[in-house]
C-alpha positions as CSV (number, residue, x, y, z in Angstrom):
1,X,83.8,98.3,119.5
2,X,84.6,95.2,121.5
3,X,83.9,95.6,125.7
4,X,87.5,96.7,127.3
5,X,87.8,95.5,130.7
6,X,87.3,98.8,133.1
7,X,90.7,100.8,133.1
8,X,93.0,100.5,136.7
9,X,95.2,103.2,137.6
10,X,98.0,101.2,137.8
11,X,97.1,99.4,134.3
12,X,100.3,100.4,131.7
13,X,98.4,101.9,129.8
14,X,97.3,104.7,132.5
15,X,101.3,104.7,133.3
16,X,102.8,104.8,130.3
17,X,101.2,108.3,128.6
18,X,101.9,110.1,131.4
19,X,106.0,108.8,131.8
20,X,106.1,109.6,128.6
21,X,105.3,113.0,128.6
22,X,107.7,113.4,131.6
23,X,110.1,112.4,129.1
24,X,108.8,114.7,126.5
25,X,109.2,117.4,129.1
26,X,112.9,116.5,129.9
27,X,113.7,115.9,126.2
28,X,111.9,119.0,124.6
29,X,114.2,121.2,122.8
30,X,117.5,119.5,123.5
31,X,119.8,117.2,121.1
32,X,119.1,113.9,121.9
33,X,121.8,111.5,121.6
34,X,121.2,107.9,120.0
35,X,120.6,106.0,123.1
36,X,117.9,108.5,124.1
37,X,116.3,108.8,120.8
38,X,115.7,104.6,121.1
39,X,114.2,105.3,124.4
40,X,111.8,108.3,122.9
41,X,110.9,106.1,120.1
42,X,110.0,103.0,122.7
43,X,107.7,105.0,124.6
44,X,106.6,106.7,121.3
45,X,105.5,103.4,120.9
46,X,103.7,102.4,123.9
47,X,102.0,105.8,123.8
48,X,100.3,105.2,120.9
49,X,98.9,101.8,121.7
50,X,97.8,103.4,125.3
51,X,96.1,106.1,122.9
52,X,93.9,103.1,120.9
53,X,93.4,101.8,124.3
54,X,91.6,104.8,125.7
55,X,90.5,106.1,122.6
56,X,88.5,102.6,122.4
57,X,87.1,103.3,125.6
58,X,85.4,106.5,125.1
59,X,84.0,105.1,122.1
60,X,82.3,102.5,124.1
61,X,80.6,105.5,126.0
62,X,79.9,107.7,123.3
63,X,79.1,105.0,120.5
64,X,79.8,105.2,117.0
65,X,80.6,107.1,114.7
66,X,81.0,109.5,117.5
67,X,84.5,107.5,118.9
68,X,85.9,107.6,115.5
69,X,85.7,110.9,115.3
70,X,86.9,111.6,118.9
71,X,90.1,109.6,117.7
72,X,90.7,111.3,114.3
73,X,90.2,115.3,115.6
74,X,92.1,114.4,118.8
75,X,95.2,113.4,116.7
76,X,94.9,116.0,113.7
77,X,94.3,118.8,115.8
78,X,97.6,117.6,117.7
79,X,99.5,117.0,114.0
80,X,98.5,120.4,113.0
81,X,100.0,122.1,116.1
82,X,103.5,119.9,114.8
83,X,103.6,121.0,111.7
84,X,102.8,124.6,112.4
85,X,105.9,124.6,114.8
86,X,108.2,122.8,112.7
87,X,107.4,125.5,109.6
88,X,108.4,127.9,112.0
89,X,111.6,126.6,112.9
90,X,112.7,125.0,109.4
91,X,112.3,128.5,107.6
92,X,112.6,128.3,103.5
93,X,113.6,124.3,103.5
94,X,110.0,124.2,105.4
95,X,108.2,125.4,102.8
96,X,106.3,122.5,101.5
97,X,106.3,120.6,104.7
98,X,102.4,121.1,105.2
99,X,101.7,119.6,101.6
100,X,103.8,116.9,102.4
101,X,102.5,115.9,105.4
102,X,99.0,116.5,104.1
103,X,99.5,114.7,101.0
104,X,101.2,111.8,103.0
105,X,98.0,111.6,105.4
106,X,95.8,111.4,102.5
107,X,97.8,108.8,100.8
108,X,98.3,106.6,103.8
109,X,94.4,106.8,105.1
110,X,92.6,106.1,101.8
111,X,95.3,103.9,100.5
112,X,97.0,102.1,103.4
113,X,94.7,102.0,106.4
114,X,91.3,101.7,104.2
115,X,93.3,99.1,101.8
116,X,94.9,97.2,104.9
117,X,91.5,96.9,106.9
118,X,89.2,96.1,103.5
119,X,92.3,93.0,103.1
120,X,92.0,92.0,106.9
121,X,87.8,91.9,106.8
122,X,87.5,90.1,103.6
123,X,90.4,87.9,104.2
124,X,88.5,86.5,107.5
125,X,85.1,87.2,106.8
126,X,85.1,86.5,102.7
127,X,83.8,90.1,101.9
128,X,83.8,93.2,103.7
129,X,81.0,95.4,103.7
130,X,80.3,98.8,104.8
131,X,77.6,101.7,104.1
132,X,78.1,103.3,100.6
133,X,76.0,106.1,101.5
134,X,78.3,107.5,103.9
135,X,81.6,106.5,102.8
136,X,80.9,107.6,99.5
137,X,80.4,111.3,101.3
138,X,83.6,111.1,102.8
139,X,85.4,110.1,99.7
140,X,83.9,112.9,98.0
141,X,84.8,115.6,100.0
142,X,88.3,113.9,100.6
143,X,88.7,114.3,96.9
144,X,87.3,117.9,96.4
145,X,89.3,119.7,99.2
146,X,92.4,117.6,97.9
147,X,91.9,119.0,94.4
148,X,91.1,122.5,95.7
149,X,94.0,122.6,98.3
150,X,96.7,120.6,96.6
151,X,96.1,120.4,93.1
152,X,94.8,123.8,91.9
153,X,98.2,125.6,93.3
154,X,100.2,124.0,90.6
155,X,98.4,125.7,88.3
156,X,97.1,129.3,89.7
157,X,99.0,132.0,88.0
158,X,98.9,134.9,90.6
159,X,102.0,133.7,92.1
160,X,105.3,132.3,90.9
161,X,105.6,128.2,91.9
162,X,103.1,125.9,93.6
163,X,101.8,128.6,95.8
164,X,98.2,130.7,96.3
165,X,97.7,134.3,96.1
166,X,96.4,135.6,99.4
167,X,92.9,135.7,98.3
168,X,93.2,131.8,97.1
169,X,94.6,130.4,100.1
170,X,91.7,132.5,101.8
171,X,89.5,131.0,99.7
172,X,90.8,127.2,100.1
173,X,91.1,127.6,104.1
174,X,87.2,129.0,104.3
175,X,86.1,125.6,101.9
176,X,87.8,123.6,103.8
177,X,86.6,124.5,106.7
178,X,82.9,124.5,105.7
179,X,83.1,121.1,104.0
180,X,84.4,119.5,107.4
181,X,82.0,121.1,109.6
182,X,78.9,119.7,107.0
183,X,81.1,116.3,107.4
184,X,81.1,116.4,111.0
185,X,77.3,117.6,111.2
186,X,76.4,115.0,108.2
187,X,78.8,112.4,110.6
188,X,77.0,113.0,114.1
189,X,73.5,114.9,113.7
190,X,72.0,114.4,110.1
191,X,73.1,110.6,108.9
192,X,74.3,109.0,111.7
193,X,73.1,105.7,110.1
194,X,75.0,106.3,107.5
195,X,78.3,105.5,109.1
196,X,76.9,102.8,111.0
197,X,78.6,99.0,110.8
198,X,76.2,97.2,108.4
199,X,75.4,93.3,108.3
200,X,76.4,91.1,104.9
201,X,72.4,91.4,104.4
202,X,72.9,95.2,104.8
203,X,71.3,95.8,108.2
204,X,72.9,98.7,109.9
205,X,74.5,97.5,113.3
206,X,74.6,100.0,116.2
207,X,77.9,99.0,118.2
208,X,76.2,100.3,121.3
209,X,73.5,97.4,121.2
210,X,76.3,94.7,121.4
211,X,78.6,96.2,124.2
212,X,78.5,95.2,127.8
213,X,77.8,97.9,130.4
214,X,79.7,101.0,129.5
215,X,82.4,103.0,131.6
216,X,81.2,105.3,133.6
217,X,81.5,109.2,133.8
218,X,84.2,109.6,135.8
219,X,86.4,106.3,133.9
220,X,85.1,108.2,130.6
221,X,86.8,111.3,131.8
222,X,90.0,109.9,132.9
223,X,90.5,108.1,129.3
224,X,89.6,111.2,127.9
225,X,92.5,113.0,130.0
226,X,95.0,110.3,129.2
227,X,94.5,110.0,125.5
228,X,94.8,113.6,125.4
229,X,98.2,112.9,126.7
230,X,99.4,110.4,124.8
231,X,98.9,112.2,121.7
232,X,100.4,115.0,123.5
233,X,103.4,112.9,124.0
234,X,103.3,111.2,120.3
235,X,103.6,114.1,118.3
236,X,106.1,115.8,121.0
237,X,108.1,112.8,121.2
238,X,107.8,113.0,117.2
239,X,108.7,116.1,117.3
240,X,111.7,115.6,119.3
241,X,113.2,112.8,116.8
242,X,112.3,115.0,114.1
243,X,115.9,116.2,114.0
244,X,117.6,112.7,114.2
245,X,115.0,111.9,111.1
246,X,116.1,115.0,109.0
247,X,120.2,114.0,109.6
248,X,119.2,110.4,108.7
249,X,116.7,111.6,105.6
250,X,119.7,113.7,104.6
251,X,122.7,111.0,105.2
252,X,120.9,108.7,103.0
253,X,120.6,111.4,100.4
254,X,116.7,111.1,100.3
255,X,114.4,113.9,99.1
256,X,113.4,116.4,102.0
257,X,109.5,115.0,101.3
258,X,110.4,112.2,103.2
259,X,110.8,113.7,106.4
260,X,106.8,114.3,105.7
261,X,106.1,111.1,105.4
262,X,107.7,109.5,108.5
263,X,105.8,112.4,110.2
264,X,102.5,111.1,109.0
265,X,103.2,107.9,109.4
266,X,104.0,108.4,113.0
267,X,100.9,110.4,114.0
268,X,98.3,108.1,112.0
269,X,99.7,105.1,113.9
270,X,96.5,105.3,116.7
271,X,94.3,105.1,113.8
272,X,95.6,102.4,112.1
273,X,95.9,100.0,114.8
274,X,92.5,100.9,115.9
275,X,90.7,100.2,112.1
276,X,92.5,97.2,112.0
277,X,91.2,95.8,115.5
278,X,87.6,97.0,114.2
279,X,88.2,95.0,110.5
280,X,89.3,91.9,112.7
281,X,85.9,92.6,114.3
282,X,83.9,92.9,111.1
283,X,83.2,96.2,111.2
284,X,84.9,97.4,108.5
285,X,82.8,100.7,108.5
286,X,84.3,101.7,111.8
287,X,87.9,101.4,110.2
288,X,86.7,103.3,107.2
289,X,85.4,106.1,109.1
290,X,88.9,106.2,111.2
291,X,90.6,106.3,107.9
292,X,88.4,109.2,105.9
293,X,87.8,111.0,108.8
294,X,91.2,111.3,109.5
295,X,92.0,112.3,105.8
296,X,89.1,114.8,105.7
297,X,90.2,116.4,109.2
298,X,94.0,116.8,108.3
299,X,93.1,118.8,105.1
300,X,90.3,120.8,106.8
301,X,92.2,121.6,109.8
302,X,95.7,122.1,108.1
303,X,95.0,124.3,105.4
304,X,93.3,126.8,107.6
305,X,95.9,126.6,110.2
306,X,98.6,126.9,107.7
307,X,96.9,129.8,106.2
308,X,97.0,131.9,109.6
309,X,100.3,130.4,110.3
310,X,101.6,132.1,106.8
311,X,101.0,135.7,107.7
312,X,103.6,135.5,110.2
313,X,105.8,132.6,109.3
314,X,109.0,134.3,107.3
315,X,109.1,131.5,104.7
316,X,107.2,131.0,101.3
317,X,103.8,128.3,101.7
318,X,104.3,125.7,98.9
319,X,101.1,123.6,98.8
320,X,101.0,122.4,95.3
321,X,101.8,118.7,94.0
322,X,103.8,117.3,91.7
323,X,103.0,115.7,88.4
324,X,103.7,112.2,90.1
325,X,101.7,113.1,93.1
326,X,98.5,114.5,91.0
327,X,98.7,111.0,89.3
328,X,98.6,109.3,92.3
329,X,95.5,111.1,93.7
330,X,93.8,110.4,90.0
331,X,94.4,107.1,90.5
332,X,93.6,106.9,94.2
333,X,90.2,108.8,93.6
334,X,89.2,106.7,90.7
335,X,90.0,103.6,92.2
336,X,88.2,104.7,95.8
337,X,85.3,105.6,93.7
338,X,85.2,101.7,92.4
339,X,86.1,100.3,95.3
340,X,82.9,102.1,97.5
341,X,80.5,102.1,94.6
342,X,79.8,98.4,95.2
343,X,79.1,98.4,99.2
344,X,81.5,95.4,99.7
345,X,85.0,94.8,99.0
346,X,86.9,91.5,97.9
347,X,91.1,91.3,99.1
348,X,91.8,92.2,95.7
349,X,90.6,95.7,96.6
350,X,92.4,95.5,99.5
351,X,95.2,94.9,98.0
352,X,94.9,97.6,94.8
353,X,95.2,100.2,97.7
354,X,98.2,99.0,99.0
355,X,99.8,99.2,95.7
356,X,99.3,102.3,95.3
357,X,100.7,103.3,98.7
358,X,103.7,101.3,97.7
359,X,103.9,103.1,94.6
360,X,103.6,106.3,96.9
361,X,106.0,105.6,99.1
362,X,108.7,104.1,96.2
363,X,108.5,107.8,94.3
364,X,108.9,109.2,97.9
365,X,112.3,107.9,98.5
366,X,113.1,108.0,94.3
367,X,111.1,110.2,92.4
């Protein structure tokens, strides 16, 4: 990633996380009138871009792929912890937030921020390339523990609607699981190099060759701390709208599924301002490993948290999609699958993805 200047304590972006978690702690659990939801949303906001900011800077310490990943856990783990909460209090009308929310993360990483930073590289550097090997992995899992988690419920038998049978939703949590930790170790340990920038010649690129001095420990540590809060405050801010976006989802007469998508709309925004500024970079690989790692740790972390949340949440767990939704993933699977095979990407691709996101996010609002 590009060289950030060394972060000040009075800088806004050490500031701003932590007033907005003081607002998150003065807001949490109240009804928020429409003045103060405007203010929650600006620092929303701010809180995000402050999370890129230091999220970019521990990535200059650790390297790459190690700062993608630091990025994509940090904010999953954090969206988990929502979602979990707001099954709790939503009871029955709850019950298919967590396939929603997964299904929307999937759909918006592999379609909208992989699409959107595939468009931006090629458009200013003619092509974009990136390392097959590695996000040809990612999409793979991505589209096993999708099928597995999301598709197969439709279908099981042991239990009436969209749902598993204890033993099944055992079953999916425990693959999921395993299939991110071999991500992860395939990711860090084993193939590094495999999600590594690479060259239009196909030379792998180590970011850490082209960066100026690093921060240091202690600047390191304070980043860490403050993105830490600003996701904090993201997803508790989000969190705290939540209820202003269900009245409006339910004003407009929109389908409860919505409320889903805003949410993962709202919590993937660090990542997709952060694989953008990587594509405007030309490292597209960076912005595809923010955009599949994210997919592959919302599914691998949700479904397992979901299925310890379920033996004491009072409401049914509906994870299985709809036929429009299956097409969807067919189509976004297939059309991944094309667009990786090759190791370089033309706007056109770019631009395929997007479409489909639209089409996503059309049958969202009017199925």
């Amino acid at each position: 990633m590009a060289s950030s200047p060394r972060p000040h304590y009075l800088q806004w972006t050490t500031v701003a996380p932590v007033l907005a978690f003081l607002l998150l702690l003065a807001t949490w659990h109240r009804d928020l009138p429409w003045p103060v939801v405007a203010l929650v949303a600006c620092f929303l906001a701010v809180s995000v871009v402050a999370a890129v900011h230091h999220a970019e800077l521990i990535a200059h310490r650790v390297g790459e792929p190690y700062g993608s990943l630091v990025l994509a856990v940090a904010v999953t783990i954090i969206e988990v912890a929502l979602i979990v909460t707001l099954m709790a209090d939503g009871g029955d009308k709850s019950a298919g937030l967590a396939r929603d929310t997964v299904f929307a993360a999937v759909m918006i990483t592999c379609n909208g921020i992989l699409g959107l930073s595939i468009l931006v590289g090629a458009l200013k550097y003619r092509v974009a390339v990136f390392n097959a090997e590695g996000t040809g992995a990612a999409f793979g899992a991505i589209a096993t523990l999708a099928t597995l988690s999301l598709v197969l419920p439709t279908f099981t038998t042991s239990e009436p609607g969209p749902q598993f049978s204890t033993t099944q939703l055992v079953f999916a949590a425990a693959a999921s699981l395993v299939i991110y930790g071999l991500f992860v170790s395939t990711l860090t340990v084993r193939h590094r190099d495999y999600f590594l920038p690479v060259t239009p010649a196909g030379e792998v690129v180590d970011p850490m060759d082209e960066h100026s001095e690093p921060p240091t420990t202690r600047e390191t540590l304070v980043s860490v701390a403050l993105l830490s809060v600003a996701l904090v405050s993201v997803v508790g801010l989000a969190k705290g709208v939540s209820p202003t976006i269900e009245r409006g989802v339910a004003a407009a007469d929109l389908p409860n599924a919505v409320v889903g998508v805003v949410i993962a709309l709202l919590v993937l925004l660090p990542e997709s301002i952060a694989a953008v500024r990587a594509a405007v970079r030309n490292r597209v690989q960076i912005s595809l490993n923010l955009a599949l790692g994210s997919a592959l740790a919302s599914i691998g972390l949700t479904i397992p948290a979901v299925a310890i949340a379920s033996s004491w949440l009072s409401g049914p767990l509906e994870l299985g999609l709809g036929a429009n939704h299956m097409i969807l993933l067919a189509l976004t699977v297939a059309v991944g699958t094309l667009t990786v095979i090759p190791k370089r990407a033309t706007p056109l691709q770019g631009g395929v993805h997007l479409a489909i996101l639209g089409a996503y996010l059309v049958l969202a609002v009017s199925p």
